[in-house]
VMD Tcl script that draws the C-alpha trace (Angstrom):
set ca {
  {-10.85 -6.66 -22.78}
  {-14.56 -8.27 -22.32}
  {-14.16 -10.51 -19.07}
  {-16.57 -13.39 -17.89}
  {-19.87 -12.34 -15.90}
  {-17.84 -13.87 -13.01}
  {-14.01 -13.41 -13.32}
  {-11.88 -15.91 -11.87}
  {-9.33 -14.82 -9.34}
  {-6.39 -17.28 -8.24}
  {-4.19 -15.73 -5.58}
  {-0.38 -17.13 -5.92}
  {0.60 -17.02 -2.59}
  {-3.40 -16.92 -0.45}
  {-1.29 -18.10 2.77}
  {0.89 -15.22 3.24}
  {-0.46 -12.69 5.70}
  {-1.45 -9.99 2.61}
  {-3.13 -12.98 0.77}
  {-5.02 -14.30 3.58}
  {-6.49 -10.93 4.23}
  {-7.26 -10.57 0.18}
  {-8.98 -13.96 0.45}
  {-10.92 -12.83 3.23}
  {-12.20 -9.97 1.52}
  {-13.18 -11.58 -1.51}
  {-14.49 -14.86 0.26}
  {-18.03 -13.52 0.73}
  {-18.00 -11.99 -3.08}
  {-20.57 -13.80 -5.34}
  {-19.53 -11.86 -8.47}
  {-16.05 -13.78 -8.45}
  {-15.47 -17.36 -8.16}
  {-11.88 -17.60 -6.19}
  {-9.63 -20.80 -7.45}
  {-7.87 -22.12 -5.02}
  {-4.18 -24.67 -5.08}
  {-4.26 -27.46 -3.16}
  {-2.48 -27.25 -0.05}
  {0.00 -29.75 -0.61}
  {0.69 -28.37 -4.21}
  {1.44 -25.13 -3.09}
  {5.38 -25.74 -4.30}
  {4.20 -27.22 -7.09}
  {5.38 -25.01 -9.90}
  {3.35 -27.06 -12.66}
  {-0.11 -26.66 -11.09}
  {0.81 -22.87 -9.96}
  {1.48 -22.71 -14.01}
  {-1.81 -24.31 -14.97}
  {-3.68 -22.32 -12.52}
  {-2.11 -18.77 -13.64}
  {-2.78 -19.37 -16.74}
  {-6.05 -20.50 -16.42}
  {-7.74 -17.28 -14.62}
  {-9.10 -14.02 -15.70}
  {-6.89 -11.98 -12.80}
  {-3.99 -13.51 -11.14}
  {-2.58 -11.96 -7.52}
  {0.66 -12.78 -6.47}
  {1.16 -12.45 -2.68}
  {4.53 -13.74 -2.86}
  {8.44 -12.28 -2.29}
  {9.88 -10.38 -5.24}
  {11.58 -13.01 -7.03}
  {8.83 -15.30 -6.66}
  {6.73 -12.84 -8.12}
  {8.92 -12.44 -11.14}
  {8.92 -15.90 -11.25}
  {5.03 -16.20 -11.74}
  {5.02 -13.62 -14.32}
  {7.36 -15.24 -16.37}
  {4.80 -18.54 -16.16}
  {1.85 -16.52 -17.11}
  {1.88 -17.31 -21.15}
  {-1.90 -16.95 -21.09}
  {-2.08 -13.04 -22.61}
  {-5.74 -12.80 -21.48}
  {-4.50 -13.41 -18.15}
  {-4.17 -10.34 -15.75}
  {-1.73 -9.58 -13.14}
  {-2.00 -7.97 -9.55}
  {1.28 -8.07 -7.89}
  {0.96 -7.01 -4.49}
  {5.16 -7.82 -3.92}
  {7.71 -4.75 -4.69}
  {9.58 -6.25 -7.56}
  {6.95 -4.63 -10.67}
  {6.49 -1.11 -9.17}
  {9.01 0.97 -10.89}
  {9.27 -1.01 -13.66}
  {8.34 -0.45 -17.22}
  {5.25 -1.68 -18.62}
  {3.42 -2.10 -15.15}
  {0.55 0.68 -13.97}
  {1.12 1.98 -10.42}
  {-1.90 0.96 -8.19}
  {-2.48 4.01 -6.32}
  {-5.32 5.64 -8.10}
  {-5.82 7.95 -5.75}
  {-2.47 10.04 -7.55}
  {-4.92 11.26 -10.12}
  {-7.69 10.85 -12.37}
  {-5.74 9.79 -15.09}
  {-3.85 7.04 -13.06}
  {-7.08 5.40 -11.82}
  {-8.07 5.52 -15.50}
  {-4.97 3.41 -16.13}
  {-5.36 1.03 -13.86}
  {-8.81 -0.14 -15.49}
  {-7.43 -0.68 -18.74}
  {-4.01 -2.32 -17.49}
  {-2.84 -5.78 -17.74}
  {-0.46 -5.22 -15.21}
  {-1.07 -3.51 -12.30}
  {1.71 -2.78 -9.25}
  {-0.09 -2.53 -5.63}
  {1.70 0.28 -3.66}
  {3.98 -0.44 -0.81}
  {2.67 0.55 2.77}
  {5.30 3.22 3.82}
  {5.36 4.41 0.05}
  {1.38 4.70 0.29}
  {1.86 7.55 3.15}
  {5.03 9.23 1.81}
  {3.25 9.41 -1.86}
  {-0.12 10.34 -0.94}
  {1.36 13.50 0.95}
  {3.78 14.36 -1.30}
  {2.73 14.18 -4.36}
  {-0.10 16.50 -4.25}
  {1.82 19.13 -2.97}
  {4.33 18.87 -5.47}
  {1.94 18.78 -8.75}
  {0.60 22.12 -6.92}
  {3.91 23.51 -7.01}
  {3.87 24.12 -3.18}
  {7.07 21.31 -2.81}
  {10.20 21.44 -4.50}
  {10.56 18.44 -6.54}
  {13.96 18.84 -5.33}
  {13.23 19.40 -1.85}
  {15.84 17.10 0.35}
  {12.31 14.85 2.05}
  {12.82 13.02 4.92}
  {10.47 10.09 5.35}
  {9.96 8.39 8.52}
  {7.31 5.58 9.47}
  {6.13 2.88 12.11}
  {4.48 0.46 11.39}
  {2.55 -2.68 12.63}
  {4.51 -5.88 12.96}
  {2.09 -7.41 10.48}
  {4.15 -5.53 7.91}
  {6.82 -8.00 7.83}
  {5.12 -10.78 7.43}
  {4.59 -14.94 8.80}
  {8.03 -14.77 9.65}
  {8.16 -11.69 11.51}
  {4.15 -12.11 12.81}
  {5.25 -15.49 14.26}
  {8.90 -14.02 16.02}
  {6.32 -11.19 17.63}
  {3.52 -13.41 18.84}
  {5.85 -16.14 19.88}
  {3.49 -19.19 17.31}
  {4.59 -21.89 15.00}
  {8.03 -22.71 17.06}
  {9.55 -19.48 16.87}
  {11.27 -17.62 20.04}
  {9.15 -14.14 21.09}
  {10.52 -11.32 20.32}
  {10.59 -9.16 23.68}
  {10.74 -4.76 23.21}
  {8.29 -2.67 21.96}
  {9.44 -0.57 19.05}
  {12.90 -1.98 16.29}
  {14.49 0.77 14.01}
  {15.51 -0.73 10.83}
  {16.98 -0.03 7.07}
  {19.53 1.72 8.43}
  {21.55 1.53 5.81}
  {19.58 4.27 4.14}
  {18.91 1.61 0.75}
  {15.12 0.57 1.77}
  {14.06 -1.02 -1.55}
  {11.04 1.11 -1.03}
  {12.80 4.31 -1.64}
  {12.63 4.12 -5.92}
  {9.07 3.52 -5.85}
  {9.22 7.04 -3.23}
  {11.38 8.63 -5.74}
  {9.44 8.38 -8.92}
  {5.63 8.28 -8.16}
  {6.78 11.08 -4.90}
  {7.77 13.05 -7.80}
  {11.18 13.81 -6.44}
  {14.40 14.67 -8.02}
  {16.44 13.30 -5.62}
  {15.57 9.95 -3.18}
  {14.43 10.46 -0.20}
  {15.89 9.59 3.56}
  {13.57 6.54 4.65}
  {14.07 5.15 8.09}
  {11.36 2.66 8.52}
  {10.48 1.19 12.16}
  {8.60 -1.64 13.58}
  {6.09 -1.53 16.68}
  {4.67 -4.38 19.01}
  {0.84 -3.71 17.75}
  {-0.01 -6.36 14.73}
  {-1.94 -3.68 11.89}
  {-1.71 0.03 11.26}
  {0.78 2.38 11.02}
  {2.07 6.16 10.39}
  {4.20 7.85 8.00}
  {5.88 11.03 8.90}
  {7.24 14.03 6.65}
  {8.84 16.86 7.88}
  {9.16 20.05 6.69}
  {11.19 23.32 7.20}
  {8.86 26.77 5.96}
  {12.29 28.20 4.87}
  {12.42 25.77 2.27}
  {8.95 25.94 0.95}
  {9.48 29.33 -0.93}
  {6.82 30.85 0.94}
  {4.11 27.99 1.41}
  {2.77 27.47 5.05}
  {1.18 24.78 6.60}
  {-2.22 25.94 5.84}
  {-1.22 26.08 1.98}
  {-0.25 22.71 2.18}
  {-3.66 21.47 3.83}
  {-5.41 23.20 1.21}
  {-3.92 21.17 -1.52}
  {-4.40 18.26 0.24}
  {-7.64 19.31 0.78}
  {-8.25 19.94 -2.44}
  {-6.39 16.99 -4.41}
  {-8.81 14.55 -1.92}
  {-11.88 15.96 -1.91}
  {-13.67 13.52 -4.24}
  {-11.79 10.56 -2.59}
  {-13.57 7.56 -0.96}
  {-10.71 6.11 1.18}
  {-8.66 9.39 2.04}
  {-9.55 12.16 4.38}
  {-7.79 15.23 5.10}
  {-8.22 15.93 8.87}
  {-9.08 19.26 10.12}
  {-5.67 21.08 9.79}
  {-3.68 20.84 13.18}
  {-5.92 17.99 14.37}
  {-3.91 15.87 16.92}
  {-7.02 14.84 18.63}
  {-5.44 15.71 21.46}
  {-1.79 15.88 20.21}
  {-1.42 12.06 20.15}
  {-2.28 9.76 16.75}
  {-3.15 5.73 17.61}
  {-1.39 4.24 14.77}
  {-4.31 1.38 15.32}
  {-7.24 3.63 14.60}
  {-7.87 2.27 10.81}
  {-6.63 -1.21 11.47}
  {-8.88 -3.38 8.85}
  {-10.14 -0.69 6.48}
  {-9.02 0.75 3.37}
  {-8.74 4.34 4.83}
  {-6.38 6.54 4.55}
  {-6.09 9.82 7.50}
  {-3.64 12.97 6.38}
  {-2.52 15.60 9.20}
  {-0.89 18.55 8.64}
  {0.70 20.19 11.57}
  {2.73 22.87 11.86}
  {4.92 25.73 14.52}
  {5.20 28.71 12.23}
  {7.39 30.09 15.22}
  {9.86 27.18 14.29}
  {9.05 27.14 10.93}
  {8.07 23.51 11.05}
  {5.25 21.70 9.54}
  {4.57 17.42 10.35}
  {2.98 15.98 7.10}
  {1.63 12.34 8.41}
  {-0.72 9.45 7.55}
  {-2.34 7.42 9.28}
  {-3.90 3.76 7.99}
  {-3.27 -0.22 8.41}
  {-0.56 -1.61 6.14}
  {-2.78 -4.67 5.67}
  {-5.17 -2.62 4.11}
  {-4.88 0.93 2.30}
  {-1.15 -0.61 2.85}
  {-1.65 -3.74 0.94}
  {-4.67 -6.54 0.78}
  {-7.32 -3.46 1.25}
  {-5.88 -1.48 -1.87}
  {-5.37 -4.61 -4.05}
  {-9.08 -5.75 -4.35}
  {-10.00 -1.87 -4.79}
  {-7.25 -2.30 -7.81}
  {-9.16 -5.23 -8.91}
  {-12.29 -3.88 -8.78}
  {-11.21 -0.82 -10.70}
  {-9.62 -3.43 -13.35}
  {-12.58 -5.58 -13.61}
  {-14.96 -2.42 -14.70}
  {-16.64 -3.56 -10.89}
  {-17.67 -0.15 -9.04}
  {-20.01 -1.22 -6.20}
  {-19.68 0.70 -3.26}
  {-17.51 -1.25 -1.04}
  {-15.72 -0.42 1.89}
  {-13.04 -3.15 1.42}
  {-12.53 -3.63 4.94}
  {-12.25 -6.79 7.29}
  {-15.07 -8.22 9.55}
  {-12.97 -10.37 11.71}
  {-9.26 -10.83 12.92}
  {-7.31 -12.10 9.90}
  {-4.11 -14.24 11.43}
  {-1.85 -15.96 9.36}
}
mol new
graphics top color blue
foreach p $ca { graphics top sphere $p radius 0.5 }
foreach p [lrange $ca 0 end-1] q [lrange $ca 1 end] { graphics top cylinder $p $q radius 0.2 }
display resetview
């Protein structure tokens, strides 16, 4: 598809916390020209229709069935879709936007018309996983356990305001909330299939008092590996990332000293993997470390939409200043 010198982006949904912190890393671009709805039309489904219609690449920041919603208004076929929301990323017809899961997948994601941004805790799980089971080093039907924490940020205005106490709501008082406990996460198909898994995995997501950044958490047991240690795993990591631009393997064992600030990468597109391991307990910690605002969400959409607008500068995608929605 032959696009304009300058593409025009519309984000559906720029208000949200994930589209204010897309805006603000396009708002200094001067190879795009960002359309904007008016304020007061932002319920307006008739100028939303004219306006996603009317772009070369159309974002959607908005809940799922919003999102599906917005699709189904998009009659334009030149028009392209980024939908940073959950309800496209298993589903037929839409590319995966994690192109760090192979060569061929960031290959896809230039040519699609429809691209699916990763979800945060699914970012972690998949980018450890996967590797290690396309090197044959994890069972595909290995029973994985995910676990994650992650920045309030993460669940969005509603959830940003209850923490910080702003726009009328009542402050949330504790630290740390466990949630998803009933083991259904809609997160966990989108684990399942681009994990490479059999079988879904136990998620048990969790929510911190720190706004951005977060870790995911895999656990192993050696006895289940079929002879693979913790140093075979790092190597594949190792391996699988070396060419990458936003994901390092750490040195393996790193704890830096044996603690991991989930802050560390708030406002970049990075992505940290740590392999640990007690070969005395035969255990090994798989774990990454990034914001959810950015390798998590706003951060890997705009590298998506550089990769589907044929764009390859050298950008770091990150955030200057505090985004707050």
């Amino acid at each position: 598809m032959t696009l304009p010198a300058k593409p025009r982006i519309f984000i559906d949904g720029e208000a949200g916390t994930t589209g204010l912190q897309i805006r603000a890393r396009l708002a200094e671009r001067t190879d795009l020209e960002l359309v904007s709805i008016d304020a007061e039309k932002r319920k307006d489904d008739a100028e939303r229709a004219r306006l996603l219609n009317s772009v070369d690449v159309a974002i959607l920041c908005l809940p799922d069935e919003a999102s599906r919603q917005a699709v189904a208004m998009i009659e334009n076929d030149r028009v392209r879709v980024l939908d940073a929301s959950s309800a496209h990323r298993v589903e037929p017809g839409w590319t995966y936007g994690f192109p760090e899961l192979s060569t061929a997948q960031e290959a896809a994601i230039r040519t699609s018309t429809r691209v699916s941004v990763p979800g945060c805790y699914p970012t972690g799980m998949i980018g450890l996983v996967r590797p290690l089971v396309d090197a044959r080093l994890l069972a595909s039907d290995y029973p994985v356990s995910v676990h994650g924490a992650s920045g309030y940020s993460g669940g969005g205005r509603t959830l940003v305001d209850a923490m910080e106490g702003r726009g009328g709501a009542h402050k949330l008082a504790g630290p740390y909330r466990a949630y998803g406990l009933t083991l259904d996460h809609k997160h966990v198909p989108e684990m399942r299939t681009y994990g490479g898994l059999a079988h879904a995995p136990l998620f048990t997501p969790s929510v911190g008092a720190w706004r951005q950044g977060m870790l995911v958490e895999v656990p192993l047991h050696t006895r289940l590996l079929g002879g693979a240690t913790g140093r075979d795993l790092h190597e594949a990591l190792r391996a699988h990332y070396e060419a990458s631009r936003f994901v390092d393997v750490m040195e393996f064992g790193d704890g830096s000293p044996d603690v991991l600030d989930p802050e560390t990468l708030a406002g970049t597109n990075r992505m940290e993997l740590f392999v640990f391991e007690n070969p005395a307990q035969g255990h090994v910690l798989l774990m990454a470390r990034f914001d959810n605002l950015g390798k998590g969400a706003s951060g890997a959409a705009v590298q998506n939409l550089d990769l589907m607008l044929g764009l390859d500068a050298e950008r770091d995608y990150a955030v200057r200043e505090e985004v707050t929605a």
